[in-house]
N, C-alpha and C positions, 0 to 999 in steps of 0.2 A: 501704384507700383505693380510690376507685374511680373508673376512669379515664373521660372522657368523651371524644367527640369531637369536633368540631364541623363539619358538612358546608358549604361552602367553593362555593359556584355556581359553575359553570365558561363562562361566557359564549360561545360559538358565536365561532368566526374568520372573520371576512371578507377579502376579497379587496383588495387595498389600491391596485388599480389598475382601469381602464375595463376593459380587456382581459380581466384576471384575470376581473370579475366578468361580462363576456360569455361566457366560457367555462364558468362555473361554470354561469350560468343556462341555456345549451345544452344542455350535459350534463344536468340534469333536466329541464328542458323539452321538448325533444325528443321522448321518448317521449310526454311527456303532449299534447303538442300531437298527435300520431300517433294517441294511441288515444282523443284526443277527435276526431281527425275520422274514425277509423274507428267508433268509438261512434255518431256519427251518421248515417253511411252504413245505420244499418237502417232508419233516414225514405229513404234515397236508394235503397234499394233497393224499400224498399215503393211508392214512387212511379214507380222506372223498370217495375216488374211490372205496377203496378197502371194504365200509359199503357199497358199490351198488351191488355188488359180495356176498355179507352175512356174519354173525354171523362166521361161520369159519374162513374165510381167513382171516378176522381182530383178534380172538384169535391166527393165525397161525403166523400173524406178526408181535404180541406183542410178544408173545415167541422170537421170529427170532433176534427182536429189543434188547432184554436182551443180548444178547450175542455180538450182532454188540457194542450196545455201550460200554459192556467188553471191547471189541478189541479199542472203543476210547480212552474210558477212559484212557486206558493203553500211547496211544500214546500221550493223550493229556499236558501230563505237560513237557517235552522240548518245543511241540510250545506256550505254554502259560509265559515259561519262555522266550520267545522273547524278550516279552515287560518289564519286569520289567530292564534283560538288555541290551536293547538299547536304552529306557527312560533314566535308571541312564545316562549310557554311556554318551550321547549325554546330558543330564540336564548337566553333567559336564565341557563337551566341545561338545559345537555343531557341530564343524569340525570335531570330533573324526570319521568319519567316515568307518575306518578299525576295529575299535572294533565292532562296530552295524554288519557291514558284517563278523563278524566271528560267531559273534552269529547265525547270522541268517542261514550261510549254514549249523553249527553243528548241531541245530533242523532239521533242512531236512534232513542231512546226518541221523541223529539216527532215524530217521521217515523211512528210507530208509533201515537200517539194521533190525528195528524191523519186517520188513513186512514179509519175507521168514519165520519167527520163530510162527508168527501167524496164517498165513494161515495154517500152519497144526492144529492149534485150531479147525477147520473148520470141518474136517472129525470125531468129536467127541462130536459136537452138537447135535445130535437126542439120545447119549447112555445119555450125563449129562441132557438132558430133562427128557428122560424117568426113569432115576435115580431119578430124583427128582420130579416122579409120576403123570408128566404129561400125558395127550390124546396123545396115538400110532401114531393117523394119523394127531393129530397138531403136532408132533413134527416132524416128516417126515415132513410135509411142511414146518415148519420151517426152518427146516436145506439145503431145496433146497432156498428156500428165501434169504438164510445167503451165500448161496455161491453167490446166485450173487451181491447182497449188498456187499461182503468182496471186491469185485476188486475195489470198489470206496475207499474203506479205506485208502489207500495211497494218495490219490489225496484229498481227504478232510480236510485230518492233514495239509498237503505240501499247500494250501488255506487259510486255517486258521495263518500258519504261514507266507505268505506274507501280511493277512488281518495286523496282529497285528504288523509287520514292516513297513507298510504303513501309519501305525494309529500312531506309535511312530514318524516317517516325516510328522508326520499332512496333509495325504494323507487317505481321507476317502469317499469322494464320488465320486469318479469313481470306486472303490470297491463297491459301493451300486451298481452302475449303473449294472455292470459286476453280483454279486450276484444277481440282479432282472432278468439279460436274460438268468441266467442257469436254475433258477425257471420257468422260462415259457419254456424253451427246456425241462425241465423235465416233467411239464403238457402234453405238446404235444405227448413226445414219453410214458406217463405213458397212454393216449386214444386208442394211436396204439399200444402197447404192451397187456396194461392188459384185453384189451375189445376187442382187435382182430380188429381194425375198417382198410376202405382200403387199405383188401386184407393181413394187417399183420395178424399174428397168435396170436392167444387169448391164451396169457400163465399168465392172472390174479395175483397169489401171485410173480410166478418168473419174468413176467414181470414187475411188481414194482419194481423190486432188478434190474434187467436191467437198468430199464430209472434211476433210479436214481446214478448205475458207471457211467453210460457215459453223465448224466449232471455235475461230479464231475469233471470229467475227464475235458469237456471240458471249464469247469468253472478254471481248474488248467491255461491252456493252457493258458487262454485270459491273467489270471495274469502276465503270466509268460512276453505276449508281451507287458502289459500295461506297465509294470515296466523297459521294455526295450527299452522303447517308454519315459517315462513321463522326463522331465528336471530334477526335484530333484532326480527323484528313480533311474533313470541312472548313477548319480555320485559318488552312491556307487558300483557299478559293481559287484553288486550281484552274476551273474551268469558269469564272467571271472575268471577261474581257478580254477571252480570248485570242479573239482577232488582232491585238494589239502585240504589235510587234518589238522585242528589245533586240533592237540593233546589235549593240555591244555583246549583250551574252550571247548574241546567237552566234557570233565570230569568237567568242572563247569558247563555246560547247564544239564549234567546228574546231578551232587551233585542238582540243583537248580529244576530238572523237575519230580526226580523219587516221593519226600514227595508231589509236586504236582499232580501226577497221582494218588497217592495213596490215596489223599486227596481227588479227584474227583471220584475214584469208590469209596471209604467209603459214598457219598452222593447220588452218580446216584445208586449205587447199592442195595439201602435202596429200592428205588422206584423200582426197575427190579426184587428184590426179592418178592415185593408185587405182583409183578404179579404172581409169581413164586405161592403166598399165594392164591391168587384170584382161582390158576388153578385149586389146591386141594378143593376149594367151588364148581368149576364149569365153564362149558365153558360161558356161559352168562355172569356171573360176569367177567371174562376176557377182554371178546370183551367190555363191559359195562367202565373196568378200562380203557381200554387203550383209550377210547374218552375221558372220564376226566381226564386222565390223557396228553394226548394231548393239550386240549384247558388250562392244568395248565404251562403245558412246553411251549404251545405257550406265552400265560401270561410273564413268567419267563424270555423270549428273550428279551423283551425289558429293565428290570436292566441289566442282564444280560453283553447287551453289552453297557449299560452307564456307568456299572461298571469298563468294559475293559477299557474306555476312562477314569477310575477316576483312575484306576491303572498307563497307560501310566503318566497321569497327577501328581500322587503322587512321581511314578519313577524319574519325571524330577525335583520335589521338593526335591527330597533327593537327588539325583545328584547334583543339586547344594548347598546341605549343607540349606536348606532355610526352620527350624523347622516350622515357625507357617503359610508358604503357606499351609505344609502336613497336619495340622491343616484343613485351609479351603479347601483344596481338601477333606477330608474324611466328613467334614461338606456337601457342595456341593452333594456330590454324594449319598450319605444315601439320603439327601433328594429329589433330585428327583429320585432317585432308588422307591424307595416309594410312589410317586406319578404318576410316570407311570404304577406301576402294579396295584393301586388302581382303574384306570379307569378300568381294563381288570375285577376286581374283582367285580366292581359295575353292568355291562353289565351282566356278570352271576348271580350275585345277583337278578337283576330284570327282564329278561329275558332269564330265563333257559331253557326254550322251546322252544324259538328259536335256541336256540345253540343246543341242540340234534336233532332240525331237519336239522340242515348244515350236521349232518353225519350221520343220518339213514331218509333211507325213508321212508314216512308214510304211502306207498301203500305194504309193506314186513312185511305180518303180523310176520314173525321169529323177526323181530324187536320189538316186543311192548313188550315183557320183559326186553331186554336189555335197551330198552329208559328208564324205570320206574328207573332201577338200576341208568343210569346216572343222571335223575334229583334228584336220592339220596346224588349221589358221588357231586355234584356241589356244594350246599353250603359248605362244609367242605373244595371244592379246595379252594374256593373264600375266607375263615376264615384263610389257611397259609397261604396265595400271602403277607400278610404284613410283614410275619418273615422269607419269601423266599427272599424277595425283601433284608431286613435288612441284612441277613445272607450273601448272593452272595455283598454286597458290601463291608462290611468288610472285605470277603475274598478276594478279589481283590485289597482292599486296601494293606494289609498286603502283597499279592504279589509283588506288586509294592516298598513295602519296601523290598522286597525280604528275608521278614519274612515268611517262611513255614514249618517248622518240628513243631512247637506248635501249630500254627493251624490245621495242620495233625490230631495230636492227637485230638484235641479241637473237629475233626470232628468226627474222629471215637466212640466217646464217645457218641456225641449226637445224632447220627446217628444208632446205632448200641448196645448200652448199655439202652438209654432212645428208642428210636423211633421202631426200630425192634419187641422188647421184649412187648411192648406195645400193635401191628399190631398183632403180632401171639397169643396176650391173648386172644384178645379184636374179635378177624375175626374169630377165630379158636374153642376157650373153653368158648366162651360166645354166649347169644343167638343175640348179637349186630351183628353176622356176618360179611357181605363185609362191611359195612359202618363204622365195627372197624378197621378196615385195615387204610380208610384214618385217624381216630384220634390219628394212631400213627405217620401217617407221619407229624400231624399236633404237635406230641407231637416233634418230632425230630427237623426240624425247630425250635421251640421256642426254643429250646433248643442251636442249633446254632448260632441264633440270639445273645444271650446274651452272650453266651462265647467269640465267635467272634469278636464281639461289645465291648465289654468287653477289650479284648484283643489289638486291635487297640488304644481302649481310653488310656490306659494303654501307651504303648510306645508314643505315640500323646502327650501325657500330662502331666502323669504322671512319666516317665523314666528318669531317673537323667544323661542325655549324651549331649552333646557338638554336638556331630554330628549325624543324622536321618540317617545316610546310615546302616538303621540296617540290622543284618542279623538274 
């Protein structure tokens, strides 16, 4: 006779109090909000370098930057759909661990086909610049900028998506550790590249794009050994049999990633368009946006990725069917989403002068217009940081429910109906100028916020279902 057994899902425990579930969202949070705003700090460093070099080459790589982050945004929603499933996955059965690895190599694998289809985007940046009436010779530097920035594109997406399967194993700070030593390989080779120092060659805008492939690149690498190295991350065997393709997940990570991407450029490109607005004012107001607009993105990193941690968290609560944890996770994460960025918002608020001298210096008289413009831009960043903060966690929340084609929309509206239409009145046909630019982004956000907001409370609370594993 012959015995069988029958394997038994073991549902993920949640926390059964506000508290409990604050604490637990900390504890993985934490690092990942840390090493998403130190992961971004290689824009803030290329930017503070590249304000030593002048007024130029900083409007040359805010142009540059509009079209790299096209090319992320586009890739970004198969890896962002990681986590919502391998959270559910695993919320449902923790040992599930052949679902989690199919997810995770179909976001690689599509990160891997999209890249040959992009890169020929590449050879078409300086005509859609110059189409859209930008500076001849920023846009030419641009587009040398963008080629070498494009070869980390791959290697950045393929990072991001072993961050957020690491994050769903509750594997998060040796990822920080790893994101803090490509940041300082990127400083080092951004010294010897863009300023020429011992004996390398001074290639300024394109050595930025340089040091920052080959900190992605080898910031891919170290992941790639960390995880083939650590106890837990080994025993889904991620990277044996690769080449083997799941048909079916790789068309539910696309159904799950493309309203995701689409949802991500309708909001970064709100912001990449104002540059776009700024150009047609003038090269100052340019170079001027993209510092505050930098120290608003840097701000932004730390919800940002607390939020990733409330989504993984939400995924594991609707994985196991467990309505009123998804409750306290979405409570949880809005608020300290919110009071992380509020510190970053208070520091600009009170000292904005210090912050424009971290990126222009005060001995480059070309600089003493564009300072003026940025302590304009600041208090308007530091007035959305509260409805950025609100907005990014709701939406992260809702992914984790693997709720995203209403949110799509919810974005594209707010973004693009209220927030755009606003920038180009207010920058363009009035005498408010650059400083109406930022109160549409300020209008866009708010606008977010609540719909967002809205939207989560709504299925959270008020949705008449039995089971939270929405879609």
């Amino acid at each position: 006779m012959t015995e069988t057994t029958t394997h038994i899902p073991q549902k993920v425990q949640m926390p059964d109090t506000l508290r409990g579930e604050i604490k637990e969202l900390f504890w993985l949070g934490a690092p990942m909000a840390l090493a998403q705003l130190i992961q971004f700090s290689i824009y803030t460093v290329d930017t503070i370098m590249l304000g030593r070099v002048g007024p130029d080459a900083l409007a040359a790589a805010a142009l540059g930057t509009v079209v790299y982050f096209l090319l992320w945004m586009i890739g970004a929603g198969p890896v962002m759909a990681v986590s919502p499933l391998v959270s559910q996955a695993l919320g449902a059965d923790q040992n599930n661990r052949r679902d989690a690895r199919m997810s995770v190599r179909m976001a690689m694998w599509l990160i891997i086909f999209m890249f040959p289809f992009l890169v020929g985007l590449l050879f078409f940046v300086e005509p859609i610049l110059l189409l859209a009436g930008q500076d001849a010779g920023l846009a030419h530097k641009a587009s040398q900028y963008m080629m070498a920035l494009a070869v980390g594109w791959p290697f950045a997406l393929l990072v991001m998506a072993l961050r957020n399967f690491l994050a769903a194993i509750e594997k998060t700070r040796v990822p920080l550790y790893l994101i803090t030593l490509s940041v300082l390989i990127n400083t080092g080779l951004n010294a010897l590249l863009i300023f020429g120092l011992w004996g390398f060659p001074r290639l300024e805008l394109i050595g930025a794009g340089i040091a920052s492939s080959l900190s992605y690149f080898l910031c891919f690498v170290m992941f790639v050994i960390y995880i083939r190295w650590d106890q837990d991350a080994k025993k889904f065997n991620l990277f044996d049999n690769f080449f083997r393709l799941h048909w079916e997940r790789l068309k539910e990570v696309m159904r799950l990633g493309w309203p995701i991407s689409v949802t991500t450029i309708f909001e970064g490109m709100l912001f990449n368009a104002c540059v776009l607005l700024m150009g047609l004012i003038g090269k100052t107001e340019v170079a001027a946006y993209q510092i505050a607009l930098n120290v608003a993105a840097l701000a932004f990193m730390l919800p940002f990725g607390m939020s990733m941690a409330g989504g993984v968290r939400v995924g594991l609560a609707a994985g196991a069917q467990n309505r009123a944890a998804i409750r306290r996770v979405g409570i949880a994460t809005t608020i300290i989403c919110i009071i992380l960025i509020m510190m970053f918002a208070a520091l600009i608020t009170f000292a904005p002068n210090w912050v424009a001298d971290v990126y222009l210096s005060t001995t480059n008289d070309k600089n003493s217009a564009v300072r003026a413009l940025v302590l304009s831009f600041l208090p308007i960043a530091a007035a959305f940081m509260l409805f950025d903060a609100s907005q990014v966690a709701a939406n992260q929340l809702l992914r984790g429910l693997k709720d995203v084609t209403v949110p799509m929309w919810m974005t594209g509206i707010s973004y693009w109906v209220v927030g755009f239409p606003v920038a180009w009145y207010l920058g363009l046909k009035t005498d408010v100028g650059a400083v109406g630019i930022w109160y549409g982004l300020l209008a866009g956000l708010l606008a977010a916020s609540i719909l967002l907001g809205g939207r989560f409370y709504w299925l959270a609370w008020r949705k008449v279902s039995e089971t939270p594993n929405l879609r």
